[in-house]
C-alpha positions as a Python dict, from the first residue, in 0.01 Angstrom:
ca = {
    (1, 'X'): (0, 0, 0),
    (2, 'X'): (158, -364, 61),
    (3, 'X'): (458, -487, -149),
    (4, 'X'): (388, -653, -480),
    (5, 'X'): (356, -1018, -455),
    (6, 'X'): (608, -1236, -697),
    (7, 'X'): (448, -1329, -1040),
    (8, 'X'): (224, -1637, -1008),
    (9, 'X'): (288, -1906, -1238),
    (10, 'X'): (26, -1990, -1465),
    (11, 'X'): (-183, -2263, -1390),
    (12, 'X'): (-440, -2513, -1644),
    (13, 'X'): (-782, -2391, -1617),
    (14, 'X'): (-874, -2832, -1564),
    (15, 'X'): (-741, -2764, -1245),
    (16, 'X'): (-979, -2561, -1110),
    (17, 'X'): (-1239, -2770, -1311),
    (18, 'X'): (-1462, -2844, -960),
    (19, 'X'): (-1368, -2480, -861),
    (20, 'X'): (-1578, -2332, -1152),
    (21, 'X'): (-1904, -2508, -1035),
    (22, 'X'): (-1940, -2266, -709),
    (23, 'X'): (-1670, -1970, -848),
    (24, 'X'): (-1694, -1814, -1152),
    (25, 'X'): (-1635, -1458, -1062),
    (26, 'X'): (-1360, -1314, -836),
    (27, 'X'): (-1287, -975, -706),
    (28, 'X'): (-981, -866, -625),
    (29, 'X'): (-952, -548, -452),
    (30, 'X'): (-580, -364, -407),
    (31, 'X'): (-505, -4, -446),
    (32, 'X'): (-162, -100, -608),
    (33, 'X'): (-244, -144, -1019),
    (34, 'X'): (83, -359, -1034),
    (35, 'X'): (-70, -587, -713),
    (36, 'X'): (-378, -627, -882),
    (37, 'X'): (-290, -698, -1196),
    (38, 'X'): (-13, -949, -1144),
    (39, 'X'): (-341, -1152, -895),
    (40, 'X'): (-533, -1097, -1182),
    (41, 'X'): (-281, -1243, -1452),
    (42, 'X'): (-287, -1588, -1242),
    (43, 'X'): (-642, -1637, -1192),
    (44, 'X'): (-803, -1565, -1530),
    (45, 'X'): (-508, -1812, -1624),
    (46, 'X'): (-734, -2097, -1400),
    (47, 'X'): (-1054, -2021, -1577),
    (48, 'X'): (-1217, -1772, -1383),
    (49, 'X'): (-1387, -1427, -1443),
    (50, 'X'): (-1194, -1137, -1261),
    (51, 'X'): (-1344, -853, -1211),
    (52, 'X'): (-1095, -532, -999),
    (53, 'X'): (-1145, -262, -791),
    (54, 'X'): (-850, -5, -659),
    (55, 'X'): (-1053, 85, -335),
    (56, 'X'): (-1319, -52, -37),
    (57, 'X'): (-1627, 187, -219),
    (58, 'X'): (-1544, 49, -587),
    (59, 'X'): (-1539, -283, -447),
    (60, 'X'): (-1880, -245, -296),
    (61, 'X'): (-2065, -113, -570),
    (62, 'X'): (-1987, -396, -790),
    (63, 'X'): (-2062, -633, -558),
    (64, 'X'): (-2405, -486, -578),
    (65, 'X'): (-2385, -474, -919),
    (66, 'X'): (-2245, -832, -966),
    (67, 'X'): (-2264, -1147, -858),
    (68, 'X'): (-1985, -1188, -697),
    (69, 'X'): (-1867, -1507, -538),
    (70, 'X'): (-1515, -1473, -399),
    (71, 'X'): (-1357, -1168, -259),
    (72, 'X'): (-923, -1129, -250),
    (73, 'X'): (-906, -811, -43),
    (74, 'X'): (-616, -618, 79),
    (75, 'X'): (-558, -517, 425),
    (76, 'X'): (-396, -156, 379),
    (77, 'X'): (-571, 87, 186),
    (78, 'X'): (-633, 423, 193),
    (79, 'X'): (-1010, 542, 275),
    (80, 'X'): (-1165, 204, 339),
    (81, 'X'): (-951, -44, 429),
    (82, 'X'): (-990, -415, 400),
    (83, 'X'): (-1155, -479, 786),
    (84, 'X'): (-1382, -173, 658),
    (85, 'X'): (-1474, -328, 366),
    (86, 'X'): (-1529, -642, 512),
    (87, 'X'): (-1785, -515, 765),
    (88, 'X'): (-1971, -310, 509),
    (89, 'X'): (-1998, -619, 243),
    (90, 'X'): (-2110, -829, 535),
    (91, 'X'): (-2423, -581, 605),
    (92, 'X'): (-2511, -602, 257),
    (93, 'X'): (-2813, -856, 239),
    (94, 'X'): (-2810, -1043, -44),
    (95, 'X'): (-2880, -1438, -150),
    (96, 'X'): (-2573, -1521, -218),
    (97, 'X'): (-2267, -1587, 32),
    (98, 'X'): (-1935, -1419, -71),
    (99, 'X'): (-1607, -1578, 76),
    (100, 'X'): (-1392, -1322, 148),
    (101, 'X'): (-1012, -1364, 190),
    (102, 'X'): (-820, -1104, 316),
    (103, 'X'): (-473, -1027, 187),
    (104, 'X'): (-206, -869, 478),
    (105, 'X'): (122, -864, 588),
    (106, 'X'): (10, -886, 974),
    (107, 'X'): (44, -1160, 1109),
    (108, 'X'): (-77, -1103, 1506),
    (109, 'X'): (-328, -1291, 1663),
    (110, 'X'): (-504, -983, 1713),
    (111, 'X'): (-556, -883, 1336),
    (112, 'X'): (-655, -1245, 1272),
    (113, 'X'): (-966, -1229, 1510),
    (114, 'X'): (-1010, -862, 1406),
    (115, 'X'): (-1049, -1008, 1052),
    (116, 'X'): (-1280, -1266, 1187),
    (117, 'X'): (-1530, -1087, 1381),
    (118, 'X'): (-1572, -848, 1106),
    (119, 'X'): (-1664, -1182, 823),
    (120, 'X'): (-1324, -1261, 678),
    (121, 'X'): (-1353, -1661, 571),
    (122, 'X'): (-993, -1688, 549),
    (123, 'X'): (-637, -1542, 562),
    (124, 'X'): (-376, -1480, 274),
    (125, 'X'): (-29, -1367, 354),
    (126, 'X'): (186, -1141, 155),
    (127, 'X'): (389, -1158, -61),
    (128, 'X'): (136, -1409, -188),
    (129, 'X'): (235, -1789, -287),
    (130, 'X'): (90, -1931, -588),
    (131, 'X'): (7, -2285, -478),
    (132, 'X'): (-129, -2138, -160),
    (133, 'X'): (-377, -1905, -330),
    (134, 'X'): (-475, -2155, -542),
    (135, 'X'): (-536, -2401, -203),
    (136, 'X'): (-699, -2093, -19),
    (137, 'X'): (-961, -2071, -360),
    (138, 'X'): (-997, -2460, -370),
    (139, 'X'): (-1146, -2457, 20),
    (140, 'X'): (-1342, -2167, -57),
    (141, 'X'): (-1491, -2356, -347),
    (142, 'X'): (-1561, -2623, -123),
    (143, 'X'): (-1734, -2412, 139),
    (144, 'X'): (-1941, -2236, -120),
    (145, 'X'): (-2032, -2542, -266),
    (146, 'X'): (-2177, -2692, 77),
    (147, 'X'): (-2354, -2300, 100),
    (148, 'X'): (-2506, -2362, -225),
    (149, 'X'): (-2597, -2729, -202),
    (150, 'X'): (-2772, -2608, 179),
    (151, 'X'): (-2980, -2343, -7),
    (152, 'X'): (-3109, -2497, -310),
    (153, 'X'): (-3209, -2792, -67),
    (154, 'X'): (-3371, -2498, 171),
    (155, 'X'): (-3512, -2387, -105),
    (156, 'X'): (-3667, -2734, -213),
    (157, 'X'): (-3772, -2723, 134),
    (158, 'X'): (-3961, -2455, 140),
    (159, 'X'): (-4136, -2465, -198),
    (160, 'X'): (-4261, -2797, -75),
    (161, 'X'): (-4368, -2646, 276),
    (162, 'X'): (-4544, -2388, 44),
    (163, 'X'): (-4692, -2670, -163),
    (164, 'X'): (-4785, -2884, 133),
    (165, 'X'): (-4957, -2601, 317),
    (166, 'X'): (-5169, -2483, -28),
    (167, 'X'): (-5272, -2873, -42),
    (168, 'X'): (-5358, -2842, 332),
    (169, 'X'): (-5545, -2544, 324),
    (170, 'X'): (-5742, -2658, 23),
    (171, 'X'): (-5802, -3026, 243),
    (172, 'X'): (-5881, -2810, 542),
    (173, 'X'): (-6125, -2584, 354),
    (174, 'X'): (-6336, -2923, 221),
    (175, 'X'): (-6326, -3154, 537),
    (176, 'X'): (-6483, -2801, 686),
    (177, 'X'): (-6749, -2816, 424),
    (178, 'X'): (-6767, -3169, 464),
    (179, 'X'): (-6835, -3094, 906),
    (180, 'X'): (-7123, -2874, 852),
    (181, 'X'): (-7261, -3113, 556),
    (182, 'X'): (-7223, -3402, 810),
    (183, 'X'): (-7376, -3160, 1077),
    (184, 'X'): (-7673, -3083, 856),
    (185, 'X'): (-7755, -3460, 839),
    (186, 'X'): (-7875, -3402, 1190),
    (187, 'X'): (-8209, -3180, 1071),
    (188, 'X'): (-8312, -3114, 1378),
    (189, 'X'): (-8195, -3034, 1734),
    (190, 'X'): (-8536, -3051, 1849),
    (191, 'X'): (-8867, -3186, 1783),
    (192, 'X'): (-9194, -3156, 1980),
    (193, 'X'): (-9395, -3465, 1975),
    (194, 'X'): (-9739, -3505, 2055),
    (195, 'X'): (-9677, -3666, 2385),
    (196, 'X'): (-9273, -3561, 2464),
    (197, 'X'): (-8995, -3393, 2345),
    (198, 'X'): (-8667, -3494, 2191),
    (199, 'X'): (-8293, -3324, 2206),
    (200, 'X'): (-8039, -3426, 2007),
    (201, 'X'): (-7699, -3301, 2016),
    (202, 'X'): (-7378, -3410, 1791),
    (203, 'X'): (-7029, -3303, 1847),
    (204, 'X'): (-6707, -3437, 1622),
    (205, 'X'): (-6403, -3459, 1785),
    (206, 'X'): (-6230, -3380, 1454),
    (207, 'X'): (-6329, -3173, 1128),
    (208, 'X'): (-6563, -3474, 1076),
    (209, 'X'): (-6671, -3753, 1272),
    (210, 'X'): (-6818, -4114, 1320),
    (211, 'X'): (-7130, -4038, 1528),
    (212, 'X'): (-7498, -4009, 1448),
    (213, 'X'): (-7775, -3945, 1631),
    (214, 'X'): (-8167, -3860, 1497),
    (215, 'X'): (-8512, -3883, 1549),
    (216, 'X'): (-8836, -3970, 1329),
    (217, 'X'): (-9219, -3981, 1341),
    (218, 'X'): (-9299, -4340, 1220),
    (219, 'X'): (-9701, -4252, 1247),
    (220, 'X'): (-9956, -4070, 1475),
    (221, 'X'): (-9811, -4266, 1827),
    (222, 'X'): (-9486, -4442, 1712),
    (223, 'X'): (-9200, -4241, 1729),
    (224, 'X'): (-8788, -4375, 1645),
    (225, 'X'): (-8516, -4269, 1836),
    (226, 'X'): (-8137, -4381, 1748),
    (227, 'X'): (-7767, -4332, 1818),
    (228, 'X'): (-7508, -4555, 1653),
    (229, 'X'): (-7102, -4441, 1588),
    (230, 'X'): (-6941, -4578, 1319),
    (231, 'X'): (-6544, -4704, 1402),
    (232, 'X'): (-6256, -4457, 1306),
    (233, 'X'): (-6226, -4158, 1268),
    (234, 'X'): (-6229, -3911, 924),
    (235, 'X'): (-6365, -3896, 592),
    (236, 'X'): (-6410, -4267, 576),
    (237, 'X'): (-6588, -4311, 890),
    (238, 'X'): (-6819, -3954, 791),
    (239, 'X'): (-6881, -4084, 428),
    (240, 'X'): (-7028, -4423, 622),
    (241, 'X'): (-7199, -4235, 864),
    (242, 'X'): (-7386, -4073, 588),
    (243, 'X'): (-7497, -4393, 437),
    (244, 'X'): (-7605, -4520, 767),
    (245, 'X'): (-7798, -4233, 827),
    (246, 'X'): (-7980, -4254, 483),
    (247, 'X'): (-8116, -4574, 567),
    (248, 'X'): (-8304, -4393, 890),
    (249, 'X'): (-8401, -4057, 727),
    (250, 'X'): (-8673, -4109, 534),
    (251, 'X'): (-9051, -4099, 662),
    (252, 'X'): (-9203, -4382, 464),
    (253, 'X'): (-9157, -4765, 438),
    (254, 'X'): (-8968, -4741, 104),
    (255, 'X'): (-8681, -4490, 240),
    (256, 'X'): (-8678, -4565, 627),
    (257, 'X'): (-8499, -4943, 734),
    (258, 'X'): (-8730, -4892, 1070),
    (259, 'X'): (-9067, -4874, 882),
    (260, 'X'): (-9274, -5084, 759),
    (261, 'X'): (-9645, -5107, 579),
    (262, 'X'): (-9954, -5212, 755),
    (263, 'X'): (-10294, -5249, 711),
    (264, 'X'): (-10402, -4859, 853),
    (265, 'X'): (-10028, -4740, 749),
    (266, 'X'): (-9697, -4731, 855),
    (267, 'X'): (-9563, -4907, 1149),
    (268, 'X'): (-9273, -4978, 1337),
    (269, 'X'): (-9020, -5250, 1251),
    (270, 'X'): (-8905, -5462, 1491),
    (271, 'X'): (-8568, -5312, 1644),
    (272, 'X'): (-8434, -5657, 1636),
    (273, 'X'): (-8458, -5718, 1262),
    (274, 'X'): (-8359, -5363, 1191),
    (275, 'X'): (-8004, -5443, 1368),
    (276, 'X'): (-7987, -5783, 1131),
    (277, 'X'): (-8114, -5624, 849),
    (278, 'X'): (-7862, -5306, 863),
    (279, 'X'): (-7622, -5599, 950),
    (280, 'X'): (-7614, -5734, 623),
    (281, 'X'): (-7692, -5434, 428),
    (282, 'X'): (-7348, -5319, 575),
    (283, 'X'): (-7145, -5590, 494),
    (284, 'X'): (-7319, -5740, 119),
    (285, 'X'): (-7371, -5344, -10),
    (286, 'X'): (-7124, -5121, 169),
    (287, 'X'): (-6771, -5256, 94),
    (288, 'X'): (-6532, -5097, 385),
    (289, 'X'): (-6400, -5257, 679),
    (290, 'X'): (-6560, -5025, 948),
    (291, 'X'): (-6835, -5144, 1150),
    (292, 'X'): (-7108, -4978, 1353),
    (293, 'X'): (-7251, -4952, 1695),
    (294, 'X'): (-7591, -4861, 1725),
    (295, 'X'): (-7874, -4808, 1965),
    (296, 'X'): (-8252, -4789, 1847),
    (297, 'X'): (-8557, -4698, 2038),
    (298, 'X'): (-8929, -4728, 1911),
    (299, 'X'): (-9109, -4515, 2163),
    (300, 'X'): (-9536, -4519, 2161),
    (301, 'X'): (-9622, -4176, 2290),
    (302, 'X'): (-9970, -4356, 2365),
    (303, 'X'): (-9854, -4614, 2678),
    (304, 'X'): (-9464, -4508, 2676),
    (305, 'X'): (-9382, -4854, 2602),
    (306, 'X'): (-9048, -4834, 2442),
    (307, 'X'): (-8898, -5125, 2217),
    (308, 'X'): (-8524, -5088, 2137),
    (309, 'X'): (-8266, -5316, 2028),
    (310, 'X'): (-7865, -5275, 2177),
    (311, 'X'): (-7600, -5358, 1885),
    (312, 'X'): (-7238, -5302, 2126),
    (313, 'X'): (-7351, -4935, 2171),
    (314, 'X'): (-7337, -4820, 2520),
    (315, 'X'): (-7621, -4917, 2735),
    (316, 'X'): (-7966, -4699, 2710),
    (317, 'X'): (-8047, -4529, 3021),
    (318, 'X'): (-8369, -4398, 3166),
    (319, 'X'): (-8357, -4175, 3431),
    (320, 'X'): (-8636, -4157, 3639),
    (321, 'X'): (-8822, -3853, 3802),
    (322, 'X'): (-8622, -3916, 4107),
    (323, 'X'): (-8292, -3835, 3882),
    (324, 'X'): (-8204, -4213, 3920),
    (325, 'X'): (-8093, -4413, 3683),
    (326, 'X'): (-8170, -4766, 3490),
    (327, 'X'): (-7909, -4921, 3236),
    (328, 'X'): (-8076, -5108, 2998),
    (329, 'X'): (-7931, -5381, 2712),
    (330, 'X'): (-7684, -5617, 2742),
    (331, 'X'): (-7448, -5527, 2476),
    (332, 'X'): (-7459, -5713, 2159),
    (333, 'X'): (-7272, -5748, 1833),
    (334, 'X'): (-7216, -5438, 1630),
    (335, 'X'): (-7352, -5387, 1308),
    (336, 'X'): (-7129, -5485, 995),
    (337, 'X'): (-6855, -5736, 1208),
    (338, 'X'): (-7011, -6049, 1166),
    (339, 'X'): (-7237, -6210, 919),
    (340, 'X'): (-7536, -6335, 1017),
    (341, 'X'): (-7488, -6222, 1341),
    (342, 'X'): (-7801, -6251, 1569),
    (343, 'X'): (-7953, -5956, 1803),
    (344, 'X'): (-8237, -5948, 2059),
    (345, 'X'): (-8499, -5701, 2144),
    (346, 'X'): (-8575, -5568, 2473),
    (347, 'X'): (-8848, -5322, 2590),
    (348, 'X'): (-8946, -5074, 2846),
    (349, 'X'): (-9218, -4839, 2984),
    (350, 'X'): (-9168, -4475, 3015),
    (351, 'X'): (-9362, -4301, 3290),
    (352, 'X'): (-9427, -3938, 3318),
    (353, 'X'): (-9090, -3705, 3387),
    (354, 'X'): (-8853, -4018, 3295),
    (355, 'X'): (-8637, -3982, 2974),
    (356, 'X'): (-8469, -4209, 2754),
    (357, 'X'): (-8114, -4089, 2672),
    (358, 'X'): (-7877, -4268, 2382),
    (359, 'X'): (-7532, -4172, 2408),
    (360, 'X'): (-7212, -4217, 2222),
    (361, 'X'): (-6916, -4376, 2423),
    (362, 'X'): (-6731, -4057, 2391),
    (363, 'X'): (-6908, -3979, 2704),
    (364, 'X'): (-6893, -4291, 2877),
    (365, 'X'): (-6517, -4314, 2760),
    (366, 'X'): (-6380, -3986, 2822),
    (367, 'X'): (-6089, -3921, 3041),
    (368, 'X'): (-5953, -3727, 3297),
    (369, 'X'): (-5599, -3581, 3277),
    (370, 'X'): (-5507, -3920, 3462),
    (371, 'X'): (-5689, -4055, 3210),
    (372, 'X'): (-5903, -4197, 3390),
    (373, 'X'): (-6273, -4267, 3223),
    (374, 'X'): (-6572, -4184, 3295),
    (375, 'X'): (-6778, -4437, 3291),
    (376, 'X'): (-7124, -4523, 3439),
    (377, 'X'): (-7077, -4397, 3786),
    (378, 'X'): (-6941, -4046, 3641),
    (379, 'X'): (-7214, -4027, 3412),
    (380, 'X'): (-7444, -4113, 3668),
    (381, 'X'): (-7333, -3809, 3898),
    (382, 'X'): (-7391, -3586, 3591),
    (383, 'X'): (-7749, -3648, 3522),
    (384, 'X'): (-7838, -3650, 3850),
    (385, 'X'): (-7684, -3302, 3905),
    (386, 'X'): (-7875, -3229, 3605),
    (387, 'X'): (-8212, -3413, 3665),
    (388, 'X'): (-8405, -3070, 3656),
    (389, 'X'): (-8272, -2953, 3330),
    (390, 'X'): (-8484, -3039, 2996),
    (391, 'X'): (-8382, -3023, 2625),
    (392, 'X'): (-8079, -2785, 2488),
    (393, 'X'): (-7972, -2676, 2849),
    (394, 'X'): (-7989, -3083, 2976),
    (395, 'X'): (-7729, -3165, 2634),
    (396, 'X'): (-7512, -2817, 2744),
    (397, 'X'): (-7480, -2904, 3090),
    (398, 'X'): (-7350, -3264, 2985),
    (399, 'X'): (-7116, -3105, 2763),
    (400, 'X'): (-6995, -2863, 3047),
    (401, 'X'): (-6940, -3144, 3300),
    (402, 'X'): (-6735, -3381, 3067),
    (403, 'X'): (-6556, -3073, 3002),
    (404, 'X'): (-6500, -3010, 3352),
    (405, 'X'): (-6389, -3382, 3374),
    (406, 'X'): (-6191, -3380, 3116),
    (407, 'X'): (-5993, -3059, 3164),
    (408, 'X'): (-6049, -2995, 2757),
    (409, 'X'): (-6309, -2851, 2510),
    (410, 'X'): (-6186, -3052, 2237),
    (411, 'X'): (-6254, -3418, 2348),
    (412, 'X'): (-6061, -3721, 2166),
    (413, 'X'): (-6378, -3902, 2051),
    (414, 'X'): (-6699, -3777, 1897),
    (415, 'X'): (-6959, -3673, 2113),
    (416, 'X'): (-7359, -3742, 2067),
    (417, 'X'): (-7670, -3745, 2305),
    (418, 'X'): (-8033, -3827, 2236),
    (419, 'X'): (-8264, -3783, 2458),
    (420, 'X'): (-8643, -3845, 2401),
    (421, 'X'): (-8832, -3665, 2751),
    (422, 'X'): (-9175, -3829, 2813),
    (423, 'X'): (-9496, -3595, 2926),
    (424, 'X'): (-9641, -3926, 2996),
    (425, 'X'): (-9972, -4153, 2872),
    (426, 'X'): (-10268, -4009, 2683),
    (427, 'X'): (-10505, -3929, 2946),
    (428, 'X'): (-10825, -4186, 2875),
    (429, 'X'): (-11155, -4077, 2972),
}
């Protein structure tokens, strides 16, 4: 047992107005009665709860039963002594922090650190002064106060995390609706015409993308082939992209921009005035500031004469039976930039064994790991390592090779191919 401290003077509860904010309840542990209660006479005198405890297993039961928030503790007692006590509160988990002040006699260097490794905040020695205790309280109020202030802002912290992450998930969950809605725009992969095949392939770079490509009988011989990438990237840029390819979906003049009536049915529009007329449909109806590249084919499966018109997409290719290749177009304005803007036709022939492919510049523009792009000489060396290929396994060996290129699966900018493969001319007899 330590000797008894003198009697503390009493003190106004104002001053240990801040104190009461972050310490309300006090323990204070001593096997002497007499130590305890002459402590205990001083503190309740400042405004704050005291709870006692005459040894190290009393004092740990009420601070599981309690919330305690400072702890006066004397060294030397019998059983559990203070340092005892000290370790076993400190393995106690529990929300709140306890400052613990040990009261001793010793004053060593070596019981100080003792005291420290084992979780002691702070040091009292006996026979204890009055204004010192009080200091020793005011700093642990201050240090409990920071704990306090730390956790509720933790706290705030992670509810929001919580909150941000249930918001997340829920975005996540519709932008991956919203991918295989914008995926189902592209009906189908493949279609068998009378006189050639088409392959179509469309990959996002994100949950939802900017690209488009699609294919569509305009009558018995006229067939439309397109590819156009609106700019940006996300829900905007998807949400376009699905107006865009509304204006191209429909198989009759009155829902298809492409088709028009004639006198034994449908025909083709010219490419040229579908570019101006999406043009201004874009920028009078559709009131964003993205814009459009696009690249439309009108193929006759009769003569494999191909019309097309080039609005800043990348160039059409044809690559011949020999696995070389032609770029075609000479750029243009995209659709949607500039009013009135003006755009010129070009055509083609198809033989037998060429194709016409359509591409998105997510191909042309992809880079390495230097990031280095493509371009037209890399996507040259692709095709004509894949010039025996046909449909699906042509589009999954392009993937494969700009995936080799690239060094990544996920590529930075959408990804779309179509390709229209041409048997060649009805025979005549």
């Amino acid at each position: 047992m330590s000797p008894v401290t003198a009697p503390l003077s009493k003190i106004e509860p104002a001053d240990f107005e801040s104190s009461a904010r972050a310490i309300r309840n006090v323990l204070v542990v001593d096997d002497s009665r007499a130590q305890r209660h002459l402590i205990v006479t001083g503190i309740r005198g400042w405004g704050l709860n005291v709870l006692q405890a005459s040894s190290g297993e009393e004092a740990l039961a009420l601070c599981r039963s309690h919330e305690i928030d400072l702890v006066l503790s004397d060294w030397m007692m019998p059983g559990m002594n203070g340092i005892d006590f000290c370790r076993a509160l400190r393995r106690i988990e529990a929300e709140r922090y306890i400052y613990f002040i040990l009261l001793t006699s010793k004053s060593d260097k070596a019981a100080v650190a003792e005291g420290l490794e084992v979780g002691a905040d702070d040091f009292l020695s006996k026979p204890v002064d009055t204004g010192e205790l009080r200091a020793r309280i005011s700093a642990g109020e201050r240090v409990l106060a920071m704990e306090r202030e730390l956790r509720a802002n933790n706290q705030l912290l992670t509810d929001t995390l919580v909150q941000l992450r249930t918001l997340y998930d829920s975005l996540d969950r519709d932008l991956t609706e919203a991918r295989a809605l914008q995926l189902s725009l592209l009906r189908e992969r493949q279609r068998r015409f009378d006189r050639g095949l088409a392959s179509m392939l469309l990959r996002p770079s994100g949950h939802v993308g900017g690209d488009m490509v699609g294919c569509f009988a305009i009558n018995g011989d006229l067939l439309g082939l397109y590819s156009f990438d609106v700019s940006g990237h996300g829900v905007a840029s998807a949400l376009m992209t699905a107006r865009v390819a509304g204006l191209l979906s429909g198989a009759s003049a009155e829902h298809n921009i492409a088709i028009e009536p004639g006198p034994r049915g449908p025909v083709g529009r010219c490419p040229a005035a579908i570019a101006a007329a999406m043009n201004a449909l874009v920028l009078s109806e559709i009131e964003t500031e993205r814009y459009l590249t696009l690249a439309y084919a009108e193929i006759d499966q009769r003569t494999g004469r191909v019309r097309m018109v080039q609005a800043g997409h990348p160039h059409p290719v044809v690559q011949h039976v020999d696995g070389g290749l032609s770029f075609l177009g000479k750029g243009g304005l995209p659709v949607g930039l500039l009013d009135g803007a003006g755009y010129a036709g070009f055509e083609t022939r198809l033989r037998a064994g060429e194709r016409l492919i359509l591409l998105s510049d997510g191909i042309t523009e992809c880079p390495d790991r230097q990031g280095v792009e493509l371009g037209h000489e890399g996507l040259s060396e692709i095709l004509a390592h894949l010039a025996d290929l046909r449909g699906a396994d042509l589009l999954e060996g392009v993937l494969d090779h700009l995936s080799r290129w690239s060094g990544v699966e996920d590529f930075p900018d959408d990804i779309s191919i179509a390709v229209f493969e041409y048997d060649g001319p009805e025979a005549t007899g």
